[in-house]
N, CA, C and O atoms as a DFTB+ gen file, in Angstrom:
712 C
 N C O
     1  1       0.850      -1.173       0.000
     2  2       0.000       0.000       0.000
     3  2       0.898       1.238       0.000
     4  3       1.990       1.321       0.562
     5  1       0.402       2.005      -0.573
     6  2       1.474       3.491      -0.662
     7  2       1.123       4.348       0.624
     8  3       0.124       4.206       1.330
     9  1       1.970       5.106       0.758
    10  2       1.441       6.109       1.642
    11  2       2.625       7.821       1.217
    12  3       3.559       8.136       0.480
    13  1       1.836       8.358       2.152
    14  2       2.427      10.271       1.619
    15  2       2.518      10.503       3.509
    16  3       1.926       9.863       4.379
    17  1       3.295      11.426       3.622
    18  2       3.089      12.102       4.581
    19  2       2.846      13.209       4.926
    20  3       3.758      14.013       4.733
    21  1       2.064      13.532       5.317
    22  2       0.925      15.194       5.903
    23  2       2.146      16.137       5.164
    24  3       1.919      16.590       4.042
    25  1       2.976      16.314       5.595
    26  2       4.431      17.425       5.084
    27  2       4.174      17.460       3.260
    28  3       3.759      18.317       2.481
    29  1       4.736      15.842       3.099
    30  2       4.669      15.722       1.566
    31  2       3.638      16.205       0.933
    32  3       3.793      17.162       0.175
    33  1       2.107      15.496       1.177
    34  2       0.737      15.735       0.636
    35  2       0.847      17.516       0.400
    36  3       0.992      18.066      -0.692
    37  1       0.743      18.137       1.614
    38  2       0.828      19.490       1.705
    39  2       1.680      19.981       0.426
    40  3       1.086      20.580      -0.470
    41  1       2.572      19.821       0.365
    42  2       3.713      20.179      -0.545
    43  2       3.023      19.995      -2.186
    44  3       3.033      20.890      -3.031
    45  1       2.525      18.813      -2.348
    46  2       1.884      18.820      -3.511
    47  2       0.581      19.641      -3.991
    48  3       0.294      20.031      -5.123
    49  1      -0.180      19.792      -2.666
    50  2      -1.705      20.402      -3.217
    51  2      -0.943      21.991      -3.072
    52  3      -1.732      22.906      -3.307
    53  1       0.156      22.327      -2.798
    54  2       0.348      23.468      -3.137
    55  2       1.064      23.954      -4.871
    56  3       1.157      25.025      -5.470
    57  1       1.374      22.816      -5.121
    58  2       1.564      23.008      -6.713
    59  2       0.544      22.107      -7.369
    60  3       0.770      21.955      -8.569
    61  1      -0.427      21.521      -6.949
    62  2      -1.537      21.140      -7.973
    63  2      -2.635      20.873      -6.875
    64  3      -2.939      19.795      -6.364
    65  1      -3.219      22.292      -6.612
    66  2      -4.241      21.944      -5.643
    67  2      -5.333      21.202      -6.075
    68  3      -6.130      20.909      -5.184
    69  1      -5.681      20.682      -7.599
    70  2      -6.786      19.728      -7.919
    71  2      -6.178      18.665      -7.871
    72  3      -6.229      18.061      -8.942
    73  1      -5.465      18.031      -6.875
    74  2      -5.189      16.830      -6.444
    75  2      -6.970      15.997      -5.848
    76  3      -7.955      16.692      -5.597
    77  1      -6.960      14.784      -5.769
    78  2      -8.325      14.200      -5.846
    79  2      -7.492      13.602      -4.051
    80  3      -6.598      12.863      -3.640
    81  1      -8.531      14.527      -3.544
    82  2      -7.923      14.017      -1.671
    83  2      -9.879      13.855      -1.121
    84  3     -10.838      14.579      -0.855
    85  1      -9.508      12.373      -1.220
    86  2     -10.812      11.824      -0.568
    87  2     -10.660      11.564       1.581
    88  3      -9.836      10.889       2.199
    89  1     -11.547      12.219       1.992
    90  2     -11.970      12.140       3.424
    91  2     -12.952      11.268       3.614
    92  3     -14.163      11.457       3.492
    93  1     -12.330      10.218       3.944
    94  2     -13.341       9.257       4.477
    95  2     -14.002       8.988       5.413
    96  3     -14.528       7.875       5.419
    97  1     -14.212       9.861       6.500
    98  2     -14.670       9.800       7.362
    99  2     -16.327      10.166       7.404
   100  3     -16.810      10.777       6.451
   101  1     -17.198       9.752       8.582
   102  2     -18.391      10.293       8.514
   103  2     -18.873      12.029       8.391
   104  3     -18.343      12.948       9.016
   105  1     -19.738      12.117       7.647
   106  2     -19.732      13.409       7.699
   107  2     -19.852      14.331       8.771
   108  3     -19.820      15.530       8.490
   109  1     -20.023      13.877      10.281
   110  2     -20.089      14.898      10.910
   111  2     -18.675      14.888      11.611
   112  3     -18.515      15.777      12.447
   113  1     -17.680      14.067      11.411
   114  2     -16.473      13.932      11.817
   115  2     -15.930      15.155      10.926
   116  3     -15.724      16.300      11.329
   117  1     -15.773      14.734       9.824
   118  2     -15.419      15.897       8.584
   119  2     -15.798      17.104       8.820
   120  3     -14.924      17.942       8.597
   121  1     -17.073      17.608       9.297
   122  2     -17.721      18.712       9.609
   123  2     -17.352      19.282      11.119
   124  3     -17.845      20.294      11.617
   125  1     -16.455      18.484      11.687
   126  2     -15.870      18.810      12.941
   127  2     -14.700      19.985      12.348
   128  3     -14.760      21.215      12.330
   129  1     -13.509      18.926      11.828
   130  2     -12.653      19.063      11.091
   131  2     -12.020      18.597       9.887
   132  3     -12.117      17.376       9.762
   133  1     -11.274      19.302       8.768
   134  2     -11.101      18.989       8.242
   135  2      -9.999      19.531       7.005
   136  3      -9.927      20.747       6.828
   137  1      -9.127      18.587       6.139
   138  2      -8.235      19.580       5.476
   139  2      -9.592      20.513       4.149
   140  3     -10.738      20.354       3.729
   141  1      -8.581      21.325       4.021
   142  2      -9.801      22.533       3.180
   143  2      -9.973      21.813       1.355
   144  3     -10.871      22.036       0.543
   145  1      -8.900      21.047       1.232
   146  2      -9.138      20.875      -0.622
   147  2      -9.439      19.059      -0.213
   148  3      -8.972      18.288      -1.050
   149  1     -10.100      18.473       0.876
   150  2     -10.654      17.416       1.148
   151  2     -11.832      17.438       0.873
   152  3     -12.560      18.284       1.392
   153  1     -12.306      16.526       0.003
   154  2     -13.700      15.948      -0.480
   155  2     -14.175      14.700       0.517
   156  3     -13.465      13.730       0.784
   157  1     -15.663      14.952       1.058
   158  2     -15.870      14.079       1.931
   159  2     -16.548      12.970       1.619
   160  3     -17.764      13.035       1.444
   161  1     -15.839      11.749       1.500
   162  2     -16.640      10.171       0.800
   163  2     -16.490       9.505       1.871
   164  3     -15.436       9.191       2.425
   165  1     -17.858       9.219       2.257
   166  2     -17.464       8.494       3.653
   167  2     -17.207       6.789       3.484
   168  3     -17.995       6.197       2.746
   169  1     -16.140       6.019       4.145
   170  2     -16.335       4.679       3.484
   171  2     -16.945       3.654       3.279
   172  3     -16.653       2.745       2.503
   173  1     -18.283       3.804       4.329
   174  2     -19.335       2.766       3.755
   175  2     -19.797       3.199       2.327
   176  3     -20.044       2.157       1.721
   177  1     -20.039       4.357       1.466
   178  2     -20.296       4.895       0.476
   179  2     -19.482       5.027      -0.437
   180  3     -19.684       5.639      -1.486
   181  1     -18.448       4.440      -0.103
   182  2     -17.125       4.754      -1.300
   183  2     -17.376       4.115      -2.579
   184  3     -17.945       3.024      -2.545
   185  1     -17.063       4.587      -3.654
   186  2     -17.096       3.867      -4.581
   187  2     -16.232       4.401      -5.731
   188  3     -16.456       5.262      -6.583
   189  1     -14.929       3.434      -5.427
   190  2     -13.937       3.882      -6.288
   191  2     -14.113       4.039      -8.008
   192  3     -13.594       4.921      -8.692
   193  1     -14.951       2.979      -8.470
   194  2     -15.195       3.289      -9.726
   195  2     -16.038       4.542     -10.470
   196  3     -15.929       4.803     -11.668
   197  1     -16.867       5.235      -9.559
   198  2     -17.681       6.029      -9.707
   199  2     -16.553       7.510     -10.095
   200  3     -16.784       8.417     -10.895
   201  1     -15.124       7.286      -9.060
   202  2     -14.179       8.167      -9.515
   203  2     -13.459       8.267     -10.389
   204  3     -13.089       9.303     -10.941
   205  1     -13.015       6.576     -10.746
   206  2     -12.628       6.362     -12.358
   207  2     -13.258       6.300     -13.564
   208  3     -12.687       6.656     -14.594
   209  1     -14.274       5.923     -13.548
   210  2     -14.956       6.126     -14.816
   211  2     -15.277       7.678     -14.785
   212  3     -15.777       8.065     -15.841
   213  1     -15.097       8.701     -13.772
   214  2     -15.487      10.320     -14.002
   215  2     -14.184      10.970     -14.506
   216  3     -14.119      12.162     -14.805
   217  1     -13.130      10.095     -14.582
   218  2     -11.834      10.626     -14.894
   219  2     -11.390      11.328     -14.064
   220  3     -10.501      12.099     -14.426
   221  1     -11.760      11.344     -12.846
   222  2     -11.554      12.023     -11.442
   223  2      -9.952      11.389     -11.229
   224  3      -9.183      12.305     -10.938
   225  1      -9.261      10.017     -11.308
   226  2      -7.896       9.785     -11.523
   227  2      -7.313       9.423     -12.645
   228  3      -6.646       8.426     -12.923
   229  1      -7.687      10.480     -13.355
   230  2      -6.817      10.497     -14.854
   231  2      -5.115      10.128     -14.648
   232  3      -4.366      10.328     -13.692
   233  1      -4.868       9.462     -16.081
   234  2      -3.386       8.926     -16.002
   235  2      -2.834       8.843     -14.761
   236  3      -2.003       9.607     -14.270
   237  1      -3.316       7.916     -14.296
   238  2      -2.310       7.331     -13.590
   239  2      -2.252       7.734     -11.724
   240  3      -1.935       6.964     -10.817
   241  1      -2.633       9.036     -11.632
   242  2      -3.149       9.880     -10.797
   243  2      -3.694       9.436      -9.698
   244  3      -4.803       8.902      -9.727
   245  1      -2.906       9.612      -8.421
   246  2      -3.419       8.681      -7.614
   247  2      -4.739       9.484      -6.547
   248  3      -4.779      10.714      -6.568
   249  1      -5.545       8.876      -5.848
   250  2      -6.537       9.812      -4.893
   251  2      -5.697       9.388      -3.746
   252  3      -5.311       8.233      -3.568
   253  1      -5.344      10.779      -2.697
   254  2      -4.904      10.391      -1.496
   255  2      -6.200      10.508      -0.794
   256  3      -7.186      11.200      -1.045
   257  1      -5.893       9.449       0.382
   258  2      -6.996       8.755       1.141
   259  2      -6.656       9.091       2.539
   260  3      -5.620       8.683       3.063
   261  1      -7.480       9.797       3.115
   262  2      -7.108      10.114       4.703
   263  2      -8.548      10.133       5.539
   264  3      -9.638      10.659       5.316
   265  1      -8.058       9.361       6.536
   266  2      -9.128       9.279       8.222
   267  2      -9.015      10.107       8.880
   268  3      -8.628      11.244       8.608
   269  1      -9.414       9.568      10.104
   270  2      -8.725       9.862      11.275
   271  2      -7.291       9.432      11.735
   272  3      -6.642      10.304      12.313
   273  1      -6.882       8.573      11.609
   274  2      -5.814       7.767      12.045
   275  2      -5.689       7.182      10.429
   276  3      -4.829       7.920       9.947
   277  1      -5.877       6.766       9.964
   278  2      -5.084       5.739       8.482
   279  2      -5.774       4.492       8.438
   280  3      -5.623       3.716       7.494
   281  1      -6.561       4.243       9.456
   282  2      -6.951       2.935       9.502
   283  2      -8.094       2.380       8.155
   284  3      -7.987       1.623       7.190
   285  1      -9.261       3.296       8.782
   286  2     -10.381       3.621       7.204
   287  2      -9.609       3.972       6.162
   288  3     -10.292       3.536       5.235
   289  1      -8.500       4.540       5.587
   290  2      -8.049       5.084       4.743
   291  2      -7.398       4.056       3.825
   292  3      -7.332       3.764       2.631
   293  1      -7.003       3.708       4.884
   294  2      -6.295       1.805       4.071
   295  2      -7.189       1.167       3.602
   296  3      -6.842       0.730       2.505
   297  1      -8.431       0.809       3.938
   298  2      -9.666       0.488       3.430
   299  2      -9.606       0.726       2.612
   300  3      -9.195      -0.068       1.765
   301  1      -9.968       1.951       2.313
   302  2     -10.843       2.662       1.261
   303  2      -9.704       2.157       0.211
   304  3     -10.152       1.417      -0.665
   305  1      -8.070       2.477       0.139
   306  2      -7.265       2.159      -0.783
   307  2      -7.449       0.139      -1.326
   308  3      -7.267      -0.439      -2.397
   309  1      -7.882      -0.341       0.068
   310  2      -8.340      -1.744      -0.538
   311  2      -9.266      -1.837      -1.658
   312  3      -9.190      -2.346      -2.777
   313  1     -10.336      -1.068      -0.901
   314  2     -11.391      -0.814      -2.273
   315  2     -11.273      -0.273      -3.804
   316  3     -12.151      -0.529      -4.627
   317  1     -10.039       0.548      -4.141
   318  2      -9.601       1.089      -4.837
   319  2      -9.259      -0.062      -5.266
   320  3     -10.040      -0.770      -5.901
   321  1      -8.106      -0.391      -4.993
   322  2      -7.262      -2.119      -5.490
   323  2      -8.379      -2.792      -5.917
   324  3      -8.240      -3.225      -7.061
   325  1      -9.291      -3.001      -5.477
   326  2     -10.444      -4.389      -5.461
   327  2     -11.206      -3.576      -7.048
   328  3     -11.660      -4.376      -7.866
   329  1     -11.290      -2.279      -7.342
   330  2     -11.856      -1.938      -8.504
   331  2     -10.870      -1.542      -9.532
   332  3     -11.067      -0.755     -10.457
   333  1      -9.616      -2.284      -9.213
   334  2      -8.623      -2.915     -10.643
   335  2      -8.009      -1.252     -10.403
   336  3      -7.407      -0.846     -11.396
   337  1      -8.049      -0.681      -9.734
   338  2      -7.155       0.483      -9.334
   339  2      -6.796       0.707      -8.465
   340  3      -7.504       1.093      -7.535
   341  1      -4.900       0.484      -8.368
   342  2      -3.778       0.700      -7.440
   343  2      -3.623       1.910      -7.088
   344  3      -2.535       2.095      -6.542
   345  1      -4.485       3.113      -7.207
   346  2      -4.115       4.292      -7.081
   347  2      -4.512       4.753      -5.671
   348  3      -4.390       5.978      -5.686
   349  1      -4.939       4.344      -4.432
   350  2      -5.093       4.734      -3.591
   351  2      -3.646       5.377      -3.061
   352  3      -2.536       5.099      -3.515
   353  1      -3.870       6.064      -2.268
   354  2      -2.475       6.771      -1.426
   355  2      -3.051       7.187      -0.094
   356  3      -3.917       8.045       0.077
   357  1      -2.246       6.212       1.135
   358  2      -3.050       6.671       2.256
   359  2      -2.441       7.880       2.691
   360  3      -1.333       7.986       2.165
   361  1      -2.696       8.767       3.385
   362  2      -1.719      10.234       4.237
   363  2      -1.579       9.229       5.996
   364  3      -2.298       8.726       6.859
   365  1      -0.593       9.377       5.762
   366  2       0.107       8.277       7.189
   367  2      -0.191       9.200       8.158
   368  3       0.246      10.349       8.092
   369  1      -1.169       8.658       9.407
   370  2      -1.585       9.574      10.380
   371  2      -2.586       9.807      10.404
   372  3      -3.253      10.070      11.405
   373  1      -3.013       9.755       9.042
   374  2      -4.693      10.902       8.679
   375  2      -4.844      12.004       9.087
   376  3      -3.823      12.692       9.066
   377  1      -6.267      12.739       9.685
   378  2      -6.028      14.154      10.016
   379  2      -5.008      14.157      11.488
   380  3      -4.073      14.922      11.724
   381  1      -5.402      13.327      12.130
   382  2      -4.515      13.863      13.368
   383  2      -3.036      14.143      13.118
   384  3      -2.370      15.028      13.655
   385  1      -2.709      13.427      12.397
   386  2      -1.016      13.601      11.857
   387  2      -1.130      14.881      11.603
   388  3      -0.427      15.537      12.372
   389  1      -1.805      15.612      10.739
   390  2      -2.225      16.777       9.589
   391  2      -2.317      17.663      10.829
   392  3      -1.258      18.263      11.009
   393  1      -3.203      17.916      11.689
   394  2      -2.886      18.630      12.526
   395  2      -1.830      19.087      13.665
   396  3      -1.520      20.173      14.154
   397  1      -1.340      17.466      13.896
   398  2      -0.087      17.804      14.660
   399  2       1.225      18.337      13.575
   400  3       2.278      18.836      13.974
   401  1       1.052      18.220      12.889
   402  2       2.136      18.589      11.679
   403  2       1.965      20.274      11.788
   404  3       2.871      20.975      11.335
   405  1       0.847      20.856      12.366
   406  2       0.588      22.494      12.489
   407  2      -0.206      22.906      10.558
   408  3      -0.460      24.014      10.085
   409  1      -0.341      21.844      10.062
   410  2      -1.412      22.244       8.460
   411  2      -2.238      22.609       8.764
   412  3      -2.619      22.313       9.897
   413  1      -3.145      23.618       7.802
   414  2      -4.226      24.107       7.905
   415  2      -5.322      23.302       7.773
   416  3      -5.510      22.526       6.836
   417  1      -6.083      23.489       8.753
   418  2      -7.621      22.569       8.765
   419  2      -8.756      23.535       8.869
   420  3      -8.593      24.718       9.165
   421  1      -9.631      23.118       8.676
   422  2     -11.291      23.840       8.605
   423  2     -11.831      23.086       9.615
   424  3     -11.984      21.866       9.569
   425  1     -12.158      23.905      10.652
   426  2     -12.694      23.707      11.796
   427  2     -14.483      24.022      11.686
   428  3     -14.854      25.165      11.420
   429  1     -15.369      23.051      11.887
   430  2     -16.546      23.615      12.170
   431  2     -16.816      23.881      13.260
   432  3     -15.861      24.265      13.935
   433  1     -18.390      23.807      14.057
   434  2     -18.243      24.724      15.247
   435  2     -18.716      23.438      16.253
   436  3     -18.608      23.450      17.479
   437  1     -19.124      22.612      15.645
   438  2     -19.809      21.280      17.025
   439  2     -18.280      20.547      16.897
   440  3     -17.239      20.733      16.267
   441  1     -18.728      19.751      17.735
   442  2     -17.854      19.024      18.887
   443  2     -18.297      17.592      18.700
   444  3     -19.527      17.560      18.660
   445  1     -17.755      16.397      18.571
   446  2     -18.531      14.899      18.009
   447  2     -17.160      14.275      18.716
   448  3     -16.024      14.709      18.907
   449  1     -17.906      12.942      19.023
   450  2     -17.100      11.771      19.687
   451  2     -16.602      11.075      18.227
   452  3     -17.295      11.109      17.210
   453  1     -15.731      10.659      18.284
   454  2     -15.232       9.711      17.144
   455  2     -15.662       8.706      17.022
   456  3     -15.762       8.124      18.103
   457  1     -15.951       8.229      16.303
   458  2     -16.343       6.678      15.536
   459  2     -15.767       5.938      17.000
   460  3     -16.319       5.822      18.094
   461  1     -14.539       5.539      16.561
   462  2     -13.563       4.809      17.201
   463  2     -14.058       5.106      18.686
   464  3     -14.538       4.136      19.272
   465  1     -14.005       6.337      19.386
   466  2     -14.914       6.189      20.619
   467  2     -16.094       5.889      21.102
   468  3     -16.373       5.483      22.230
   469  1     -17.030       6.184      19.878
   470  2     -18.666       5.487      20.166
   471  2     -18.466       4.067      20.294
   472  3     -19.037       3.431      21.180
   473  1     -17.301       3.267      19.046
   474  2     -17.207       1.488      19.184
   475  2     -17.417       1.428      20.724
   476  3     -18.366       0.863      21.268
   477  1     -16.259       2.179      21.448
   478  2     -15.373       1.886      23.169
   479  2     -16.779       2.089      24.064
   480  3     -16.853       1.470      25.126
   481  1     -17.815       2.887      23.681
   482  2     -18.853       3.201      24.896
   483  2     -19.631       2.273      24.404
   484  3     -19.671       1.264      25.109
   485  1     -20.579       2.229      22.984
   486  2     -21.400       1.182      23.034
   487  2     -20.749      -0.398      23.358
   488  3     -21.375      -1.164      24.091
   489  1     -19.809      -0.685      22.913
   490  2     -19.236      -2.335      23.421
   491  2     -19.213      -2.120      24.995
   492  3     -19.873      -2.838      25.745
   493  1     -18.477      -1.171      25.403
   494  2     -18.546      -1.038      27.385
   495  2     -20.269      -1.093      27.607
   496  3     -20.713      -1.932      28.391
   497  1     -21.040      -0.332      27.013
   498  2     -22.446      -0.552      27.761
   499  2     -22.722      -1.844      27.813
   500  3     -22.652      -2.435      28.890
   501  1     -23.164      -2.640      26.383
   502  2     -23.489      -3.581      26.001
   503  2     -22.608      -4.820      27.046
   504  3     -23.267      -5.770      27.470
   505  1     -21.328      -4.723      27.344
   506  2     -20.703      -5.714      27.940
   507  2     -21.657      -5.469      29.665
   508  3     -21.934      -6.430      30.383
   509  1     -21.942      -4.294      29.951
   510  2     -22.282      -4.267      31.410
   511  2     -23.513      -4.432      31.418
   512  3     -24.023      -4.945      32.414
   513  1     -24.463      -3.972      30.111
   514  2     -25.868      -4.720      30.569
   515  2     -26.006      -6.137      30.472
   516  3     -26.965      -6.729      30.968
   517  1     -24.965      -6.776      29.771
   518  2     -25.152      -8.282      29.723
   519  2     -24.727      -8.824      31.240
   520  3     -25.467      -9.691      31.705
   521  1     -23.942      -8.521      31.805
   522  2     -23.690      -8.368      32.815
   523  2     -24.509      -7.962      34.478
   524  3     -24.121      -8.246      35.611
   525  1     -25.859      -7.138      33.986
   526  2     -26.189      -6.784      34.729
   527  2     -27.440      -7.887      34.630
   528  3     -27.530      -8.888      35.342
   529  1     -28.382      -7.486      33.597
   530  2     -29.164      -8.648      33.153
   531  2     -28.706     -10.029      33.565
   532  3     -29.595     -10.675      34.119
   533  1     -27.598     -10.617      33.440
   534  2     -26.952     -11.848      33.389
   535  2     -27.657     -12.152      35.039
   536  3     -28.356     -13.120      35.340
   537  1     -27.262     -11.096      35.885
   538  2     -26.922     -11.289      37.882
   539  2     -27.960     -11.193      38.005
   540  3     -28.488     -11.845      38.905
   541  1     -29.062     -10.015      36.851
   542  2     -30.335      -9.619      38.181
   543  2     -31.901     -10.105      37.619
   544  3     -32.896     -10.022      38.339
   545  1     -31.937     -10.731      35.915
   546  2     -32.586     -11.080      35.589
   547  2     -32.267     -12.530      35.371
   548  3     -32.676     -13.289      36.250
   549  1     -31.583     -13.080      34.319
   550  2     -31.337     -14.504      33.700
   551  2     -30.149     -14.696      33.778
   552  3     -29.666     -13.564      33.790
   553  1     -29.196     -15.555      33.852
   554  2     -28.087     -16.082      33.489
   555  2     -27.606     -16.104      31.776
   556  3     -26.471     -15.960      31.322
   557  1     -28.881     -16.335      31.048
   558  2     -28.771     -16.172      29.861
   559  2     -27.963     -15.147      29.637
   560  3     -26.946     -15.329      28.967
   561  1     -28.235     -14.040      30.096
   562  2     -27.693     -12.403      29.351
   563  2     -26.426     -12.445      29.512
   564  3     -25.702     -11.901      28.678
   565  1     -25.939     -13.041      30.517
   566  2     -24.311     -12.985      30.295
   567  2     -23.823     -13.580      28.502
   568  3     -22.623     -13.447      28.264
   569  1     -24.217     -13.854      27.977
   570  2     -23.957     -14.987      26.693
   571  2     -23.859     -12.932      25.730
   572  3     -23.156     -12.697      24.748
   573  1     -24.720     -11.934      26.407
   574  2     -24.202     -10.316      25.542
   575  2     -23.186     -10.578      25.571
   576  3     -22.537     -10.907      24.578
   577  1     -22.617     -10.485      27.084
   578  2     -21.640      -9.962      27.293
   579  2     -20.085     -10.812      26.550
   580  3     -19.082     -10.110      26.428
   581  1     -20.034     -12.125      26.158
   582  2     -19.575     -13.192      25.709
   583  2     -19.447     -12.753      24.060
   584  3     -18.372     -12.941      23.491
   585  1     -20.610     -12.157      23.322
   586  2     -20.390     -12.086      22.243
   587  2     -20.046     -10.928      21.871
   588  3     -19.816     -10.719      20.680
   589  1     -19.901      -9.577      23.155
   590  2     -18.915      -8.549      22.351
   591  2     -17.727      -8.425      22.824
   592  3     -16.982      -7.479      22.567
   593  1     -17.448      -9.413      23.582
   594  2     -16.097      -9.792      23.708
   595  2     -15.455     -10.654      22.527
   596  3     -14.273     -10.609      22.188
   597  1     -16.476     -11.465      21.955
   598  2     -16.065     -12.094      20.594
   599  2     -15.771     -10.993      19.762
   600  3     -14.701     -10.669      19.246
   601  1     -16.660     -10.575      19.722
   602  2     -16.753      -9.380      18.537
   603  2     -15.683      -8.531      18.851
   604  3     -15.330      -7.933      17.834
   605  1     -14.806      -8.131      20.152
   606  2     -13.413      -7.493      20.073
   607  2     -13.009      -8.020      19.884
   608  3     -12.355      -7.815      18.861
   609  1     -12.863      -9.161      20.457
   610  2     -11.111     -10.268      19.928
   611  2     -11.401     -10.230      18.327
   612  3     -10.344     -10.054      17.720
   613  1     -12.629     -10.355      17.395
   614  2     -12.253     -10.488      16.059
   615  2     -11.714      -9.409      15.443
   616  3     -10.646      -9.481      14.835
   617  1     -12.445      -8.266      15.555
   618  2     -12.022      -6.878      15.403
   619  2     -10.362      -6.930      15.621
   620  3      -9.662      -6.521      14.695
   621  1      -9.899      -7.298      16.515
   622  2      -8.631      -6.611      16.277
   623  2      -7.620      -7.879      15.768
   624  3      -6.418      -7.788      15.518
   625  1      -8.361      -8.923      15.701
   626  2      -7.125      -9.184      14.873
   627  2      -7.621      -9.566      13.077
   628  3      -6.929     -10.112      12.217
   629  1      -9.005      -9.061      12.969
   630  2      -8.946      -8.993      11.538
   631  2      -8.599      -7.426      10.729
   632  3      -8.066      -7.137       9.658
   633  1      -9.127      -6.729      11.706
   634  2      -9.308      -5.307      11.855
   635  2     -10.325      -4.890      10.965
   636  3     -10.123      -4.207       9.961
   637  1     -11.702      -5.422      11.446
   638  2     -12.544      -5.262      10.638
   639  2     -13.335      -5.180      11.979
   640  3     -13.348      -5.996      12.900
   641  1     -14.172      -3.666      11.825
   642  2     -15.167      -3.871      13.314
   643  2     -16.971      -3.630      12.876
   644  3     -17.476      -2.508      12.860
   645  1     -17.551      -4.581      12.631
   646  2     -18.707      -4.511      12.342
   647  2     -19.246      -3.828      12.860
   648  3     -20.206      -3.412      12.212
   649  1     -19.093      -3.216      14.295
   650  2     -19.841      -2.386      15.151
   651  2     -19.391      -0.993      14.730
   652  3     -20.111      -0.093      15.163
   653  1     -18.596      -0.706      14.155
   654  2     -17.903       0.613      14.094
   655  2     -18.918       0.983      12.644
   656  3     -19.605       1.990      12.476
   657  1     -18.744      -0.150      11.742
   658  2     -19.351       0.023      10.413
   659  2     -21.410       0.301      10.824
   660  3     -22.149       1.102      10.251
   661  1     -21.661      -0.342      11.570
   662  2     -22.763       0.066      12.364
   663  2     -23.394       1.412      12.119
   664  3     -24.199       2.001      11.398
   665  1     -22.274       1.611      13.490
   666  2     -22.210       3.014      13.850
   667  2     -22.019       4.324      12.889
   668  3     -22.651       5.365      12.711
   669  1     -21.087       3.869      12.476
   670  2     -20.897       5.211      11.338
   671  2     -22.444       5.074      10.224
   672  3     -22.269       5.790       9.238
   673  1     -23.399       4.573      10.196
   674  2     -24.658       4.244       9.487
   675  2     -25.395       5.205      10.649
   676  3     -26.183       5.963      10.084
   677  1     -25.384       5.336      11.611
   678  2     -26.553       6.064      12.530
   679  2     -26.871       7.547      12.088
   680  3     -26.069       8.239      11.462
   681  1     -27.915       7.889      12.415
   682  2     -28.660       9.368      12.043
   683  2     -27.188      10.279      12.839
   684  3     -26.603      11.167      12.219
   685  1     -26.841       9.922      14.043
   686  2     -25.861      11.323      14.530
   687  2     -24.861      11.332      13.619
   688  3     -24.442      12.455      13.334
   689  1     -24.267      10.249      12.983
   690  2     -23.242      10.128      12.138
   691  2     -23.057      10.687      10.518
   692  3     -22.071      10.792       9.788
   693  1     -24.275      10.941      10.371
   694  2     -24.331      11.013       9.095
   695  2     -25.857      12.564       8.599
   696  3     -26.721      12.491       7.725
   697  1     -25.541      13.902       9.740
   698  2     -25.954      14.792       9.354
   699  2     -24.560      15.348       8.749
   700  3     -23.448      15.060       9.191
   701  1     -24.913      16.456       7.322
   702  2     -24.211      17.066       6.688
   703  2     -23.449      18.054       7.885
   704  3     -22.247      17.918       8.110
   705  1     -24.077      18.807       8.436
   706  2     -23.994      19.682       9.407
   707  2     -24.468      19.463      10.349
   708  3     -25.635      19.450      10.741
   709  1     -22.942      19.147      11.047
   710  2     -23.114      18.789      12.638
   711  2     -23.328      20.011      13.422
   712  3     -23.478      19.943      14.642
């Protein structure tokens, strides 16, 4: 997989600011923050061919791909690969890199928990009502708490989190304007 770094990327959209820089994140993440010549495709919605057949990566031309962290971003470059185009380019870091690097970002005015932190509270609830249910109603309910503990151990070592993909689908996740 390729990657650029926040310094480099920068360096380029300043001599060809119609560089094709896809933000994959949910839109109200994006609408938190975000780089300013970033287009927001969130990655359950991605669809790399929709950019190649628009000639959106003419010759050869790669789309850099940035998250939060790089994690979605690698994705999205899978998806790219998977539609017979190697042109993904992740930005190593994603925005947080981009900001600690001191680059310019577009700040909106709300405030949003991250993806990645909604996974950490809904799996913590879900593990303690199974838990609670389990002691004060049935024994059954402990068997919640059993399967989102499955559901972490798979998550991290496939690195695929169904609950995250969930989540980023919910109404808070996906107003234009947060």
């Amino acid at each position: 997989m390729k990657t650029i770094t926040p310094v480099e990327l920068q360096k380029r959209l300043q001599t060809d600011p119609d560089l094709l820089l896809l933000d994959v994140r949910t839109p109200v993440e994006y609408a938190e923050v975000h780089i300013p010549q970033a287009r927001n495709e969130p990655l359950d919605r991605l669809q790399p061919e929709k950019f190649i057949a628009a000639g959106a990566v003419p010759g050869g031309r790669p789309a850099y791909l940035l998250c939060r962290t790089g994690v979605r971003a690698a994705k999205a470059a899978e998806k790219f690969a998977a539609a017979g185009q190697n042109r993904g380019v992740v930005v190593e870091g994603g925005t947080q890199a981009w900001i600690e690097a001191g680059l310019p970002v577009h700040r909106g005015t709300a405030k949003v928990i991250s993806l990645e932190r909604q996974v950490r509270i809904a799996a913590g609830a879900l593990v303690l009502l199974g838990v609670l249910l389990g002691w004060l109603v049935n024994p059954v309910f402990f068997g919640l708490s059993g399967f989102v503990g499955a559901g972490l151990i798979f998550a991290g070592i496939t690195d695929f989190c169904g609950m995250g993909l969930l989540l980023a689908r919910m109404p808070w996740n996906n107003r234009a304007h947060a």
